[in-house]
MDTraj code that builds the backbone (N, CA, C; nanometers):
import mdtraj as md
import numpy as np

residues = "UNK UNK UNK UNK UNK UNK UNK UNK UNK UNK UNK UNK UNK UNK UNK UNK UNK UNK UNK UNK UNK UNK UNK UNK UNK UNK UNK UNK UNK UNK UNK UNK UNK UNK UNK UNK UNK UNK UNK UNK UNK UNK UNK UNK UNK UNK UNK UNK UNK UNK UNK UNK UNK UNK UNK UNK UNK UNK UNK UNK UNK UNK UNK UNK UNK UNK UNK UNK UNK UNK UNK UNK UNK UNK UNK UNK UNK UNK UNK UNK UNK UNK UNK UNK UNK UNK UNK UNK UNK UNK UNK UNK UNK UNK UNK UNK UNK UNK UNK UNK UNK UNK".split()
xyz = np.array([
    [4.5222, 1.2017, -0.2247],
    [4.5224, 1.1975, -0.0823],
    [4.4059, 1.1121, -0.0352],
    [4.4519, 1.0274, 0.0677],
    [4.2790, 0.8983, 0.1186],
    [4.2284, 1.0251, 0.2144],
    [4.0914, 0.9674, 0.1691],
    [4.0422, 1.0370, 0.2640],
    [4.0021, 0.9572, 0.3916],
    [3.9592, 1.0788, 0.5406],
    [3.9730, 1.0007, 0.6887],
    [3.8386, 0.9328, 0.6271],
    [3.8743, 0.8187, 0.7313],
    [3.7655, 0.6858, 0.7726],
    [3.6050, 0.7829, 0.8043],
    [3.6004, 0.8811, 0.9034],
    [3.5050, 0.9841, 0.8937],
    [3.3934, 1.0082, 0.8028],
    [3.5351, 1.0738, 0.6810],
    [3.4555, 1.1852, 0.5763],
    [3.4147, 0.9725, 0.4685],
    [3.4573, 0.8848, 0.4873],
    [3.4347, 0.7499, 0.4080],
    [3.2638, 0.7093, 0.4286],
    [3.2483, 0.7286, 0.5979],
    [3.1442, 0.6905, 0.6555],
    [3.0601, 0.7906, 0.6459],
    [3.0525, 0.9260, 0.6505],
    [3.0042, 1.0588, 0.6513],
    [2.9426, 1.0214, 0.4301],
    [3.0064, 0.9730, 0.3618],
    [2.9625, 0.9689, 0.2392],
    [2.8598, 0.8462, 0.2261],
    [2.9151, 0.7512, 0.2942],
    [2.8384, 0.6259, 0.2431],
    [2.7083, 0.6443, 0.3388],
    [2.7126, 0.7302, 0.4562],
    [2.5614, 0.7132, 0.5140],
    [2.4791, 0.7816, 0.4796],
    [2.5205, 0.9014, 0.3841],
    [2.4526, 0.9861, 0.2592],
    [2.3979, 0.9358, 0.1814],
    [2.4849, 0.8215, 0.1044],
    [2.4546, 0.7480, -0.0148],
    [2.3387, 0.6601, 0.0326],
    [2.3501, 0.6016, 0.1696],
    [2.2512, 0.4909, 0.1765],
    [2.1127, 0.5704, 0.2208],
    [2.1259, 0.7252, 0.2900],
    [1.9778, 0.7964, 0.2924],
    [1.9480, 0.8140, 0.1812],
    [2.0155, 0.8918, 0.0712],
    [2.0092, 0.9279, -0.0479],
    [1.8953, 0.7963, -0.1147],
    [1.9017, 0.6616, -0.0830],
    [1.8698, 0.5331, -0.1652],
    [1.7412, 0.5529, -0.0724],
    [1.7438, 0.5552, 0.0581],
    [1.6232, 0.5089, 0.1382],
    [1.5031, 0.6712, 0.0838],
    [1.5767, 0.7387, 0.0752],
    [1.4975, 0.8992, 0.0519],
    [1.3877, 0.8587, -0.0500],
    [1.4844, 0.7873, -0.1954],
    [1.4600, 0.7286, -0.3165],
    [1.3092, 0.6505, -0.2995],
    [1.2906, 0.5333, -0.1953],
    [1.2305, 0.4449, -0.1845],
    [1.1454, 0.4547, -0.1324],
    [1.1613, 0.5400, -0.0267],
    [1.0479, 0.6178, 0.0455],
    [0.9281, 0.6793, -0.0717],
    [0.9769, 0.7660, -0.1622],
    [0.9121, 0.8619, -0.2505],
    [0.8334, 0.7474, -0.3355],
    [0.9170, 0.6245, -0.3872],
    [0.8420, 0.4892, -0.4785],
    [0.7562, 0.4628, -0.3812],
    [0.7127, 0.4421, -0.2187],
    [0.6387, 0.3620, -0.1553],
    [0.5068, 0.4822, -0.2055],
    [0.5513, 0.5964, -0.1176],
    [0.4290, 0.7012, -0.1364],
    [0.3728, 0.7171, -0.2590],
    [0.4283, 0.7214, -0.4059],
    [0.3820, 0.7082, -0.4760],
    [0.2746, 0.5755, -0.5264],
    [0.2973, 0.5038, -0.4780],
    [0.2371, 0.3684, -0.4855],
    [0.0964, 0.3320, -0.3953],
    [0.1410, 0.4058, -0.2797],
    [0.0411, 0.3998, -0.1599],
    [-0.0566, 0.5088, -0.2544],
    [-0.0457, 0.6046, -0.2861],
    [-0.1419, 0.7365, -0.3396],
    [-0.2191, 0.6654, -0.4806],
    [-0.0935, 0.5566, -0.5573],
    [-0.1933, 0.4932, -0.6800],
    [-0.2777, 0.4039, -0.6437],
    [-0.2467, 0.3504, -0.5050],
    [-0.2953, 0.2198, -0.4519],
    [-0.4594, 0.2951, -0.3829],
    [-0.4317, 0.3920, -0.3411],
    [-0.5808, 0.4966, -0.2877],
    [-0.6933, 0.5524, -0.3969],
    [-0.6339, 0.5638, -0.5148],
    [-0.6908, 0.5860, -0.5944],
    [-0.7905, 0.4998, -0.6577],
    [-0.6830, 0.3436, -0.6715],
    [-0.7636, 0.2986, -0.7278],
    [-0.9067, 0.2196, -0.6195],
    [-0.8628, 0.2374, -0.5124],
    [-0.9468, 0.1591, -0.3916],
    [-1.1054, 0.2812, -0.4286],
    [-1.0393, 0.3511, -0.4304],
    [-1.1422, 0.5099, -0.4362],
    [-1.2373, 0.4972, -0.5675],
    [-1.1564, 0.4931, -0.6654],
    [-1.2484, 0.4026, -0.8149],
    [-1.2958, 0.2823, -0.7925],
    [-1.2937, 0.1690, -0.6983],
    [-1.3462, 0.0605, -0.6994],
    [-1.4358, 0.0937, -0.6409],
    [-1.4457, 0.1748, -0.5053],
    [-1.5348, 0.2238, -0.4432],
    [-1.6374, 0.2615, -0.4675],
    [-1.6449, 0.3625, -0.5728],
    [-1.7298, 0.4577, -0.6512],
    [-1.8102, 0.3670, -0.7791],
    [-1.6913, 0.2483, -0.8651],
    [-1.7902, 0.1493, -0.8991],
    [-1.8945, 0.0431, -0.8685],
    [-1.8146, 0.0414, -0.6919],
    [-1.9285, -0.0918, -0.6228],
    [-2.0539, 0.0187, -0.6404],
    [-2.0611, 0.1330, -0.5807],
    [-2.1903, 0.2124, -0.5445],
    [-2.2590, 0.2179, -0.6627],
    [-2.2173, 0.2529, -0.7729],
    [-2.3018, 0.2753, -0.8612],
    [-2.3700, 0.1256, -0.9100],
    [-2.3190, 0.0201, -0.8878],
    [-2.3491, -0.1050, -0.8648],
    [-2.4593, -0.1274, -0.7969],
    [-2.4203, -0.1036, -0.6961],
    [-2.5512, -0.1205, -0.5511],
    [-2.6589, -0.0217, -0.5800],
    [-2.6235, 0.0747, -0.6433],
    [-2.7777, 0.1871, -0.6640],
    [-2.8335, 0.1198, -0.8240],
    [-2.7700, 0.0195, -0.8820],
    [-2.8359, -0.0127, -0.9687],
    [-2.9217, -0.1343, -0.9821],
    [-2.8654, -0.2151, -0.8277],
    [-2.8888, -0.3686, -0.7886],
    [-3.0594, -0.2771, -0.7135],
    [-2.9950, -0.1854, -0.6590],
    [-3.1282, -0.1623, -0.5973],
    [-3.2156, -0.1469, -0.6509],
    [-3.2412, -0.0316, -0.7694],
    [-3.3226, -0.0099, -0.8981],
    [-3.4090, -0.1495, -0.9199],
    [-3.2759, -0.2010, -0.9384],
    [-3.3502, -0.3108, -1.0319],
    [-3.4602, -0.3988, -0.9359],
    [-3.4326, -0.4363, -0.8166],
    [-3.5207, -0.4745, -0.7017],
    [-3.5863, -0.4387, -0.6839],
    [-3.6364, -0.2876, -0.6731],
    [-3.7390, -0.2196, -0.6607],
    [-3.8147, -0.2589, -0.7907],
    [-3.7701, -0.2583, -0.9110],
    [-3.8884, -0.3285, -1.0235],
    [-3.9231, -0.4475, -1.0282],
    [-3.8274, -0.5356, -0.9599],
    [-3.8747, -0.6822, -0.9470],
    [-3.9660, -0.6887, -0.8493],
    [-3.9360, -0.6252, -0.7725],
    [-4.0448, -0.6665, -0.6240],
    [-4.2059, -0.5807, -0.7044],
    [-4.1975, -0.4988, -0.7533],
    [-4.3453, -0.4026, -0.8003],
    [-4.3559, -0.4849, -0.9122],
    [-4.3229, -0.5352, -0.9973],
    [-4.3542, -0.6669, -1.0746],
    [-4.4158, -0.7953, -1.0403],
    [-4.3539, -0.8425, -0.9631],
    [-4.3885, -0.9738, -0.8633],
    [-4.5165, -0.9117, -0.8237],
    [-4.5480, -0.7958, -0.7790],
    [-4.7011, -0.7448, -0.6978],
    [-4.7655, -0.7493, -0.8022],
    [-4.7235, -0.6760, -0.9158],
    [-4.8486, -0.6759, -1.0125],
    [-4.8657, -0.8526, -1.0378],
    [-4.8147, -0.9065, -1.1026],
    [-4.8261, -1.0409, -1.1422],
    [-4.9122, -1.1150, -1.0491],
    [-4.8776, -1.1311, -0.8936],
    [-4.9483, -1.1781, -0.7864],
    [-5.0773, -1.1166, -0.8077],
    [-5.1003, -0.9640, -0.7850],
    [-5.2142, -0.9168, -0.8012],
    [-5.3140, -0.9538, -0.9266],
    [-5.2256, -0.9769, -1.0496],
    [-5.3036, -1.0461, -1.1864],
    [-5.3658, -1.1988, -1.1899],
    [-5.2781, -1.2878, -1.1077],
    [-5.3014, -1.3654, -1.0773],
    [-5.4513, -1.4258, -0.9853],
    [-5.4722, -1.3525, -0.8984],
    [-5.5433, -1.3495, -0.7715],
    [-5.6950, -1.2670, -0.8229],
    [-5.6813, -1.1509, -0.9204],
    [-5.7493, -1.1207, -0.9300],
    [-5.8133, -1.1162, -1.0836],
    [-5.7250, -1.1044, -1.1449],
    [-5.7780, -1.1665, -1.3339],
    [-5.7346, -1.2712, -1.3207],
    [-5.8432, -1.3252, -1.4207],
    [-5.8030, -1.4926, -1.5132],
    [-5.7031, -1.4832, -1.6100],
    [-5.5863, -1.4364, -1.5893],
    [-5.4954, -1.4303, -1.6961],
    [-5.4021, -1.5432, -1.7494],
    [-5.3873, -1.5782, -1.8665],
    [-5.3394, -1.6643, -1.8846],
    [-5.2119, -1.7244, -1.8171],
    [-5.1592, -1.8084, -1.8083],
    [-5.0070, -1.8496, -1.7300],
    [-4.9100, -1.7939, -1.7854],
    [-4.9123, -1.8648, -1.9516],
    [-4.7934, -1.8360, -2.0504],
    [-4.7799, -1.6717, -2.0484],
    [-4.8385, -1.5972, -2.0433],
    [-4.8380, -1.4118, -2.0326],
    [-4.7465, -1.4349, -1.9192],
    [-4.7957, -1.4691, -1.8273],
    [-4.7563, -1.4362, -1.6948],
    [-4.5735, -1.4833, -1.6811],
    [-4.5926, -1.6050, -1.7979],
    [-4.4323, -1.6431, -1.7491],
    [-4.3258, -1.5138, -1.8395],
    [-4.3940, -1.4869, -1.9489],
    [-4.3176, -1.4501, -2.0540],
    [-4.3096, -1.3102, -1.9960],
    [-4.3822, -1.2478, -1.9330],
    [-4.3916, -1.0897, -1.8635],
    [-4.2644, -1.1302, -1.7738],
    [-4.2212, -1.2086, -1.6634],
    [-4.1281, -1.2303, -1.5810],
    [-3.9891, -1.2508, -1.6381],
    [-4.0052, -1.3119, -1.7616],
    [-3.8951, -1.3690, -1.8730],
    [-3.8679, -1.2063, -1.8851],
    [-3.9570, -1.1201, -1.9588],
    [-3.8872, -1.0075, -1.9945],
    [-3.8483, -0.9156, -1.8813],
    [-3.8802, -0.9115, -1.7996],
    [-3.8550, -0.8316, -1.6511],
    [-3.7224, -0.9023, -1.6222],
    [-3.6569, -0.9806, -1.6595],
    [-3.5224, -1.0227, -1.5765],
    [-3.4160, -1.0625, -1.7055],
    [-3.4795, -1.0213, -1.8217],
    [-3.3839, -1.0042, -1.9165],
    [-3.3702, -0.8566, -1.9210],
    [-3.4631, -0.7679, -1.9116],
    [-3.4053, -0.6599, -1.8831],
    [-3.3131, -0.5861, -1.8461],
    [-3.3657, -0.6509, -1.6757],
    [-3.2795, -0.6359, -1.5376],
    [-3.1517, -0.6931, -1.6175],
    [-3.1272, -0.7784, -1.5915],
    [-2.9647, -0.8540, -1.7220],
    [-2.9038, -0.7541, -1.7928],
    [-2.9611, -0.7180, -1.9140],
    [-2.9697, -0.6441, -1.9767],
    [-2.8449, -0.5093, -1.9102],
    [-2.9787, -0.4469, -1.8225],
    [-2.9240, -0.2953, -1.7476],
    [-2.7937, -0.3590, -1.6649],
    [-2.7882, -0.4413, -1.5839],
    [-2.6415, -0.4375, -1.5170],
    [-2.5470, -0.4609, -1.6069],
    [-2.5712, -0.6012, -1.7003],
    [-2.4534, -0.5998, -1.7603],
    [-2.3982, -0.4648, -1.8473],
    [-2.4643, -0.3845, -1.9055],
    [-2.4359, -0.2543, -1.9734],
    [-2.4024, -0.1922, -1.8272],
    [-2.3933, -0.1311, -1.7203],
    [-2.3718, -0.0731, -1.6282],
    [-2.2114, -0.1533, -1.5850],
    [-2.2262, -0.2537, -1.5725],
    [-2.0758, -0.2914, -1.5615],
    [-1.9765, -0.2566, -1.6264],
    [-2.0221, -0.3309, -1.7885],
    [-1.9550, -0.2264, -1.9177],
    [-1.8757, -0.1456, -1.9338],
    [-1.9913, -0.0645, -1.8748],
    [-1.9778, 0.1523, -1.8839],
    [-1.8421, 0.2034, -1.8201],
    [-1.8367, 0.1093, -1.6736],
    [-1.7224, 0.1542, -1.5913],
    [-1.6170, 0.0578, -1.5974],
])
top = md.Topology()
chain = top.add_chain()
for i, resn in enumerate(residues, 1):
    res = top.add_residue(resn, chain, resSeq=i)
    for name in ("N", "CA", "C"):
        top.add_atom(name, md.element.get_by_symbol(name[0]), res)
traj = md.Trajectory(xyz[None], top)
């Protein structure tokens, strides 16, 4: 027996919520992986920035001592360069392992 034009349209506008229901659930799922990972990038810039800071705070109290060695001992140059050499291979050092990590 055909069925009425109705119960034809009454199925297929099922079928096509049924698909949109489907797609809906793929967006949200996607939007929630897409938050997550914004949320982990997030949490890696910071630990970034609290380590950029670190490290500034020893460069700048470095730079003082050195200025201050400078100004006030006769210290040799070559010390002075090779102390700065190791202060920013360090610094190097700590971010790139901090990048690494995460």
């Amino acid at each position: 027996r055909m069925e009425s034009r109705s119960q034809l349209y009454y199925r297929d506008h099922e079928e096509e919520l049924n698909e949109l229901s489907n797609k809906i659930a793929i967006l949200k799922d996607l939007s929630s992986d897409l938050g997550t990972t914004v949320q982990d990038q997030d949490d890696l810039l910071g630990s970034v920035g609290d380590s950029m800071s670190t490290t500034s705070a020893a460069i700048h109290k470095t730079a003082e001592k050195v200025s201050y060695m400078i100004h006030h001992k006769k210290v040799s140059l070559i010390y002075i360069v090779l102390l700065v050499l190791v202060v920013f291979l360090i610094a190097y050092m700590l971010i790139s392992y901090l990048l690494r990590s995460h």
